[in-house]
N, C-alpha and C positions, 0 to 999 in steps of 0.2 A: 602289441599286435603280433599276432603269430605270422610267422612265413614260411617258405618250400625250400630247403638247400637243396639245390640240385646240382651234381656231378659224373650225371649216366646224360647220353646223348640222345636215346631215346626220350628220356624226362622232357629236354629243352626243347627237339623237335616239336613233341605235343605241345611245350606250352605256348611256343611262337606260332602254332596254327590257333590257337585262343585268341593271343593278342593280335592275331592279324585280325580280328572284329570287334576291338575296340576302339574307342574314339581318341584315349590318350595312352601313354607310357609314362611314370616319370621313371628318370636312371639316374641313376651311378655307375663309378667305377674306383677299383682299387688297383694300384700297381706298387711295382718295388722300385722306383727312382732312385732312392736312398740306399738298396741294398744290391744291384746290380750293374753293372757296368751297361748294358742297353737296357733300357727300361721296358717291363713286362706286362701287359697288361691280366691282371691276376683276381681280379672278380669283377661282377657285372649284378647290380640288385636295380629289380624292375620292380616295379609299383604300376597297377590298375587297379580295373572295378573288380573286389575280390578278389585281388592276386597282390601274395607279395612273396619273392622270389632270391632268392642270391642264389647266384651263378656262377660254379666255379669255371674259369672260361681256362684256365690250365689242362681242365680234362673234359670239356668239348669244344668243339668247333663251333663255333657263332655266327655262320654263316646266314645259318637260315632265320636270323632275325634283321638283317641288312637291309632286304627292300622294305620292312616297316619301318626304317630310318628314312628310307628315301619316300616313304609313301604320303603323300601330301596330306587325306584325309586322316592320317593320326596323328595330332599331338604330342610331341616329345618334350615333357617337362626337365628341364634340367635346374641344378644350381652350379653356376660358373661353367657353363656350358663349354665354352672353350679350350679348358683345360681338357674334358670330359673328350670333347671330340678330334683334340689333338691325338690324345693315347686309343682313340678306336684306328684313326686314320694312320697314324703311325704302323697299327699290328696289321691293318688290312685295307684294300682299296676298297671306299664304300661312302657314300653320300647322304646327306641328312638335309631334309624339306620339312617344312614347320615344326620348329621349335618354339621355346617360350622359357626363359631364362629366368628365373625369380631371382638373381643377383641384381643381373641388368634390372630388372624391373625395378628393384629396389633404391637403387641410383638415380632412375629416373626420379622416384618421386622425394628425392633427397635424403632418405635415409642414411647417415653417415655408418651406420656398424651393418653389413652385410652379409656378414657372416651367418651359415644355417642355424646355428645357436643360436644368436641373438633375434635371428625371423621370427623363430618360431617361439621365442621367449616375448617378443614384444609385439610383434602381428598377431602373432597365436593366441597366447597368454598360455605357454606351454610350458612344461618343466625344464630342468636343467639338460642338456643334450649333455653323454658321457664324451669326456674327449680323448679316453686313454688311448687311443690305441688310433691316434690320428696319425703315429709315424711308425706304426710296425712294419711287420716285414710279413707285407700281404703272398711273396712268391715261395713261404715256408707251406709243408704242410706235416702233418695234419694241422687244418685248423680250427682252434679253439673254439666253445657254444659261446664264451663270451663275445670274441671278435665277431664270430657271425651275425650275433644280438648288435652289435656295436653297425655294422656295414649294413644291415638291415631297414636302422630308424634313419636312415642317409636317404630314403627316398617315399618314407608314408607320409610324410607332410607336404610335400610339394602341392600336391595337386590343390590342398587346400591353401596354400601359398598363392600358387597359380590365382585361381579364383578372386582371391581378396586383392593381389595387388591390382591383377588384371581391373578389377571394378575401379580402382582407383583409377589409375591409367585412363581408363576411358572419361570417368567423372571431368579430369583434369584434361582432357584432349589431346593425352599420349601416345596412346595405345601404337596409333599407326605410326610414328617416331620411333617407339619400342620395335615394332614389328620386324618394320625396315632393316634395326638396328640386328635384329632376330637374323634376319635374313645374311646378311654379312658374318655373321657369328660362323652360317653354315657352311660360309666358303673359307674356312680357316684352316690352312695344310701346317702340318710339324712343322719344325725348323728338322732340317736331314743333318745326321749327328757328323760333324767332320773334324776331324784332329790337326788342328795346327801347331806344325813343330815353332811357330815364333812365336805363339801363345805365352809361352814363358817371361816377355818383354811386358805382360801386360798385368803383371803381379803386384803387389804392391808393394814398392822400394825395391822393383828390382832396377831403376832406372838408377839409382844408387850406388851402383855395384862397379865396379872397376872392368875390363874387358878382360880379366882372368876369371873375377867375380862371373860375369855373363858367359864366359864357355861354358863354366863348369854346370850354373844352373837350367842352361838349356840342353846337356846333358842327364841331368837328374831329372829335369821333364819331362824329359820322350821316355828314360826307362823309368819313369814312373807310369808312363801311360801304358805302357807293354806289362808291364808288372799288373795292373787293374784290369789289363783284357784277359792274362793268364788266370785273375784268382774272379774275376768275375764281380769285382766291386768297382764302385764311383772311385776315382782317381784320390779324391780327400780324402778317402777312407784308409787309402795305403799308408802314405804320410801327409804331414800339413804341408802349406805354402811357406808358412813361418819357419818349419826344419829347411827345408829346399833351401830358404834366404841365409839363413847361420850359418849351413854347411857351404855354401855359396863364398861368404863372409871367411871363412877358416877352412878350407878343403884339406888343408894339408894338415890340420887337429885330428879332422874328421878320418882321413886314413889312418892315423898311430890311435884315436883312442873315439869309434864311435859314440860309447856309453857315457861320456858328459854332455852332452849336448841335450839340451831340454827336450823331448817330446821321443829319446829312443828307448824307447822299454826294452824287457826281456823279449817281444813277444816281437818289434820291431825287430829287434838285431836274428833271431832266430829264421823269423821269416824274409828280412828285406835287406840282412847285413850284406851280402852279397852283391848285389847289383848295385846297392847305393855306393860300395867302395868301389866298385870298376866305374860306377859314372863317374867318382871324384876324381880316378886317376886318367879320362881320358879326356874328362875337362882340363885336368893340370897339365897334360900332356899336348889337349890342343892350342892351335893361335888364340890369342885374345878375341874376344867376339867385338865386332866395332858395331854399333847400331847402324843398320842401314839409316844413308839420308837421303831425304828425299826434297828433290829441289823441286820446289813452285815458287812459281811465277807470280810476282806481284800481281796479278790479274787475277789471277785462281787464286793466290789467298784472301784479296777481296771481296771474291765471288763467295767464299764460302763465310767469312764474317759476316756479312752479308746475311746468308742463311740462317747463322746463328741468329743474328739481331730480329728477323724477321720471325723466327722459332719463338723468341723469346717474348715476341710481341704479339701472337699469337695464342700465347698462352693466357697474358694477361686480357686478351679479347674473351678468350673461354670462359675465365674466371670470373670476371661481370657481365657472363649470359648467364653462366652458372647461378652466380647469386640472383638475375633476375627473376630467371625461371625455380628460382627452389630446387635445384638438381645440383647433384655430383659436379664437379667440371670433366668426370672422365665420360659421362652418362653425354655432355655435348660431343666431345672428339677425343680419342683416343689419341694418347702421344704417336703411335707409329701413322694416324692419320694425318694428324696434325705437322709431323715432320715432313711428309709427301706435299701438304698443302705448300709448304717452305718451300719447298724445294721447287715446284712447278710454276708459283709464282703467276697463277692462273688469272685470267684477264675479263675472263665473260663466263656464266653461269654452263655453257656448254665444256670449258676446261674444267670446271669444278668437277660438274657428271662424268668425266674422264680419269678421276684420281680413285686408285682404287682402296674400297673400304669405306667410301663418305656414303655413295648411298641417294636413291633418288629425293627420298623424303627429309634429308637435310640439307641438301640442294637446295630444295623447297625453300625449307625452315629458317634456314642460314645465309645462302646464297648471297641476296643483294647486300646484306647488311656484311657479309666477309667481305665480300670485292670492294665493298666504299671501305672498309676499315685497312684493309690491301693497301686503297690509292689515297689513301689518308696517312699511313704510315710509310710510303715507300722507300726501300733503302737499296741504294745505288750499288 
């Protein structure tokens, strides 16, 4: 199906006065997660009646398509909506009213492979979706008639997605579950991106490491996170977790002869020789690192095994609605909802409408049959 690359501001202005008269949008979006240290959001392909669009949102301003996100009478088709409206909300302040998620949808009605691929391979009976270029690097330009072709078929099927599962949904007496479910999707803020210097503690086998071992590699940490905001890549991209650990492991190898150590290239020592050797020598130089401890209280470690146990039995709750109902178990409750229900330990159907993310229509749905399951399983 042919579409509009658009990267003049005038282009987008007109088309967003189009779609502000129609009934649906479906979207997408592309960003460079992978290739930039804060993530960018770096295309935008819109789908309606007669329109198909990519958008390169590096060379306009997006503004003026916002309140048709907020606009209730239009339909915003997404796949994996969440994600989608993480990276708008992220670039800009701006609010989304009916949506309609053909992931979520597809959960509902137990689909285990949700993937746009496979929708459109086995709801559709559609051909093979291309998936080269599912990790490039959307914040380059120029770019390529293939990737544009590739970010284009990301949103001509939804609506027919839409449509089919939606009639499902309803057959089976979901929709409004979904809906709900829609509804929550839309109050979904980023996580705000923050750098913690003891982050390094939560490596794997760094717990391992001796208190000379832990100076050194929460120095190679932090100048490795300074080094990633300098060149403008994800912090893995500088060097691995697994180099940080060996040189951790041997710091005083690593000052006399960088070039042995598994993962230092030429291109490593050219660009990063430097600051990895002043991290080594001002770890070797500082105190041992001792883990902080932290003392709780027989009560509070209770309290919180507790929570686990409770988490844990929660889940297995989800799992045998799941299986009754034909659905997903994440299509019943979400773990980050699920761990809230833990935690609140709620008592009547008015604390349940209190947790946020559950939702009035699994209140509904859920409600009596969680709190006998609650006072059936209680753990002290």
């Amino acid at each position: 199906m042919s579409y509009s690359f658009i990267d003049s501001q005038h282009e987008f202005d007109e088309l967003c006065v189009k779609l502000a008269s129609h009934k649906y949008i479906s979207i997408d979006t592309e960003s460079n997660s992978l290739y930039a240290y804060k993530e960018k959001l770096c295309l935008m392909q819109l789908s309606s009646e007669h329109i198909n669009a990519v958008v390169d949102t590096l060379a306009v301003d997006i503004r003026p398509i916002l309140p048709l996100f907020a606009e209730p009478a239009i339909e915003k088709i997404f796949h994996s909506a969440d994600s989608d409206i993480r990276v708008f909300k992220g670039a800009l302040k701006c609010t989304f009213a009916n949506i309609f998620d053909v992931m979520v949808a597809a959960k509902y009605l137990g689909i285990i492979r949700c993937g746009l691929d496979n929708l459109v391979k086995e709801v559709l009976g559609g051909a093979e979706m291309n998936k080269k270029y599912q990790k490039a690097d959307w914040g380059k330009r120029p770019l390529t008639r293939e990737m544009l072709d590739y970010a284009s078929a990301d949103t001509i099927h939804l609506k027919k997605l839409r449509d089919l599962l939606g009639a499902r949904l309803e057959e089976k007496g979901r929709l409004k579950e979904a809906t709900d479910q829609f509804a929550q999707i839309c109050k979904i803020e980023p996580t705000p991106m923050r750098f913690d210097e003891s982050g390094f503690l939560t490596l794997k086998g760094a717990r391992q490491l001796n208190g000379r071992g832990l100076a050194v590699l929460r120095e190679l940490y932090i100048a490795r996170e300074v080094a990633a905001i300098k060149k403008n890549t994800p912090p893995f991209k500088v060097i691995s977790e697994d180099l940080m650990l060996r040189l951790s492991v041997a710091p005083r190898e690593g000052l006399n002869n960088l070039s042995i150590f598994k993962g230092v290239s030429g291109y490593v020592l050219s660009n990063h020789g430097g600051w990895i050797r002043e991290a080594l020598r001002k770890g070797l130089n500082a105190p041992p690192y001792s883990v902080p401890r932290r003392d709780i209280s027989r009560e509070k470690r209770a309290y919180f095994e507790s929570i686990k146990v409770r988490f844990k039995n929660l889940k297995l709750w989800r799992k045998e609605t799941a299986a009754k109902r034909n659905m997903l178990p994440e299509a019943i409750m979400g773990n980050d909802v699920l761990e809230r229900v833990a935690f609140s330990q709620p008592k009547s159907l008015d604390d349940l409408a209190a947790i946020r993310g559950l939702g009035a229509e699994k209140v509904s749905l859920y409600g009596p049959e969680l709190l006998t399951f609650l006072k059936k399983h209680h753990v002290k």
